[in-house]
C-alpha positions, 0 to 999 in steps of 0.5 A, a space after each residue: 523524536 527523531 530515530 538518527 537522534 535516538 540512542 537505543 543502547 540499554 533500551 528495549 525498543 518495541 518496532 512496528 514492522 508490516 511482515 505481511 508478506 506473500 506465502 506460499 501453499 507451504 508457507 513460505 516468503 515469496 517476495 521479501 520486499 517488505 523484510 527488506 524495507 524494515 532493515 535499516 531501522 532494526 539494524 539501527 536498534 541492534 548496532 546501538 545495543 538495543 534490544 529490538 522487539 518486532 510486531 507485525 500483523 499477517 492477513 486477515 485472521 480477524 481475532 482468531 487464531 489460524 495456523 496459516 497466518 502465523 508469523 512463525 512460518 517467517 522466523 528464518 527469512 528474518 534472522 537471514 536478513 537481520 543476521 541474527 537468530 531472532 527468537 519468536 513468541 508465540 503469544 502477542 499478547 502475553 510476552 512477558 518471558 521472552 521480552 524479560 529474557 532479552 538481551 541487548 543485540 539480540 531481537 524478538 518477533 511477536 505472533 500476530 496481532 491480528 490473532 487478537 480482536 483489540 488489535 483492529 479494535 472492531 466488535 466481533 459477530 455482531 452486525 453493525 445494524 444490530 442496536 448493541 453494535 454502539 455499546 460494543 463497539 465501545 467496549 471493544 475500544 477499550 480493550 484495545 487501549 488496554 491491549 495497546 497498553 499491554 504492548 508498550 509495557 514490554 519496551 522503553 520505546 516506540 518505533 513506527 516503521 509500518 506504512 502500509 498499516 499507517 492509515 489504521 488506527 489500530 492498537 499497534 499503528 497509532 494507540 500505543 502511542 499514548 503510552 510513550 512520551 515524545 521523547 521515546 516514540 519515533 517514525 523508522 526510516 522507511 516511514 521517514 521515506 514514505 513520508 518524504 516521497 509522499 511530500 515530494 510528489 504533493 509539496 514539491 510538484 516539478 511540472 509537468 506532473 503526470 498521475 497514471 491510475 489504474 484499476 477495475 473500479 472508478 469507485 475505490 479511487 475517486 477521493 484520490 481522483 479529485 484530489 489529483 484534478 486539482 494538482 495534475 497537468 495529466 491525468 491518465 485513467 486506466 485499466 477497468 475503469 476505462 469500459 466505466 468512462 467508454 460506456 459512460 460516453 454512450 460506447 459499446 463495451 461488450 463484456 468489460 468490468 463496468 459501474 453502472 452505477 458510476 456513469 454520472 460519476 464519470 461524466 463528471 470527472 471529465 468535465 472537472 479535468 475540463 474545468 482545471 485545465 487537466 489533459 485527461 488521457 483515456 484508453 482509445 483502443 484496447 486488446 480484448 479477449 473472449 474469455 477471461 484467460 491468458 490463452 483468450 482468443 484476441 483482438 484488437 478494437 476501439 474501446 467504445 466498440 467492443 464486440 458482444 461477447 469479449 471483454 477489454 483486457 488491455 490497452 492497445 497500441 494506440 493507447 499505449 502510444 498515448 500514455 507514454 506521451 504524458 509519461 515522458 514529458 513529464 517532471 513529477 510522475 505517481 503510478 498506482 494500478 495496472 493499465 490491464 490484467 498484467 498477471 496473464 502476461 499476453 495482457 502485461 503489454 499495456 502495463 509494461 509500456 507504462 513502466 517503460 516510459 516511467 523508467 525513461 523519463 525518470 532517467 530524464 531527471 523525473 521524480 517518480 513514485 511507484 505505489 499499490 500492490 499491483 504496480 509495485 508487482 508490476 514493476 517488479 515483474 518487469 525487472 524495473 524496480 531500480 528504475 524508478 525514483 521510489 516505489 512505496 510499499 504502502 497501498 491504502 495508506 499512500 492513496 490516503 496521505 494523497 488524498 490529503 487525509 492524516 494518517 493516524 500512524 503518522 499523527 500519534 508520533 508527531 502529535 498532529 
């Protein structure tokens, strides 16, 4: 079913919103970014009469309650943004009262799935090497339909509009799915854009098309990586990863984040980016510190030759240069990670660069995808959010959907 289709009058709609946004030491929003993402389908449900229902997951309590990721604290920031005064329940998992209770136009937030073990659908104490985790495990999936099961039992329909969380099959994201016909579950209009980006960046490649990558480690992005190889005209690895390539090349990288476990890995991916045709893009030079701070004493050098003692913390000049030479040209542009460690802003620059030449060649005509926490903080530390084509707000779930991998939350709506 399709939401612009749907009329939610007379209807409990139950949404499955991603509400794990940033708190502060006293418990309030930092950055509503995520609130304001999910407002087009929750006003769609209460402008058609519906009653809305909303739940989300905040942190990692894994199955227990703890105060400080109570969706509570966040009650305000969601009836300011809905326009309504949303009611709360202080117990997911038994709701019955305040959804009997709701009235069409008016909306409800559910306390943290995560407060509950099913909702993850993972044992709890137990270690998966232990002989019982197999029977515990199984166990525990079926409390987690019956969870699931709870959940759908307090609406007419479903609405998923989580991507962030779309890449889990946890009770809430995928399994609740199964309580509901074709007819009344749906993706929410941020899900429908995400998905669209997503097919726009892989199905629909205006070249030249420019993947920028980012990170400490070459470990966690090497799906996304060979997915990429096969796809790419430039590919720029960047941030940590670089001293990972630089070593692997025989270079000196002082104190730099380093696998060295991960040598061959990197020698192979520049030899498959050879075999492809894909023009690699390493950082050649970088500003190093000597102490892992804002304030470090700085310098800068080769990558391959960084002095004992200093780590590489940025890019250089000399590499920046070079990154917004692939940026530039290109038609179909995907950034996901820091190019340094922006959250010390004497370290920003080489990130910014990148920023900067993504919003010029966006305004050249480039389709432009921003996604992961760090480039979304990024690109919003710079003010340039309204420069970019699209900045999704799913971070593992988006690397997923490039790596070509199903995205449970999508598979349980569409039947895929």
């Amino acid at each position: 079913m399709n939401i612009d289709q749907f009329n939610f009058a007379g209807k409990k709609a139950i949404v499955r919103v991603d509400f794990n946004v940033p708190l502060d030491e006293n418990g309030n929003v930092t950055d509503e970014t995520r609130i304001r993402g999910a407002l087009p389908t929750l006003k769609k449900v209460l402008a058609d009469g519906g009653a809305l229902i909303m739940m989300s997951h905040m942190g990692k309590p894994k199955g227990k309650v703890k105060p400080e990721l109570s969706l509570k604290q966040i009650v305000k920031n969601v009836s300011d943004a809905l326009g309504v005064d949303v009611k709360f329940a202080a117990d997911c998992g038994n709701a019955d009262k305040e959804v009997a209770e709701l009235k069409a136009g008016e909306a409800l937030l559910l306390e943290n799935l995560r407060y509950y073990p099913e909702e993850e659908g993972k044992p709890v104490g137990i270690d998966k090497e232990d002989p019982a985790y197999s029977e515990a495990k199984k166990e525990m999936k079926e409390r987690q339909k019956e969870f699931a099961k709870k959940l759908a039992s307090y609406a007419d329909c479903y609405v998923m509009d989580a991507f962030g969380t779309a890449h889990r099959r946890h009770a809430s994201t995928a399994v609740i799915a199964d309580y509901f016909d074709a007819d009344n579950k749906m993706l929410g209009y941020l899900m429908e854009k995400e998905v669209q980006a997503v097919d726009n960046v892989l199905s629909n490649i205006k070249r030249p098309f420019t993947a920028i990558m980012g990170g400490s480690k070459v470990s966690t992005k090497i799906g996304i990586i060979e997915n990429l190889l096969g796809k790419v005209d430039n590919l720029i690895l960047c941030g940590g990863m670089t001293y990972t390539f630089a070593k692997a090349q025989g270079g000196n990288i002082g104190n730099s984040i380093c696998e060295n476990d991960k040598l061959d890995l990197a020698l192979d991916i520049i030899k498959k980016a050879k075999e492809n045709g894909v023009n690699l893009v390493l950082g050649t030079d970088c500003i190093a510190g000597d102490d892992f701070k804002n304030d470090a004493n700085t310098q800068i050098c080769q990558a391959n030759n960084i002095p004992e003692g200093w780590e590489g913390m940025d890019a250089g000049p000399e590499t920046r240069k070079k990154f917004a030479n692939a940026i530039e040209g290109a038609k179909t542009i995907l950034w996901n990670g820091p190019a340094g460690v922006f959250e010390f802003d004497n370290f920003a620059g080489g990130s910014k660069a990148i920023a900067e030449a993504i919003a010029k060649a966006t305004a050249n005509g480039a389709f432009s995808l921003i996604g992961g926490g760090d480039s979304v903080a990024c690109i919003n530390k710079f003010g340039m959010a309204d420069q970019v084509s699209y900045i999704s707000t799913g971070g593992g779930a988006l690397l997923e959907a490039i790596e070509g991998k199903v995205l449970p939350g999508v598979a349980a709506i569409k039947g895929e």
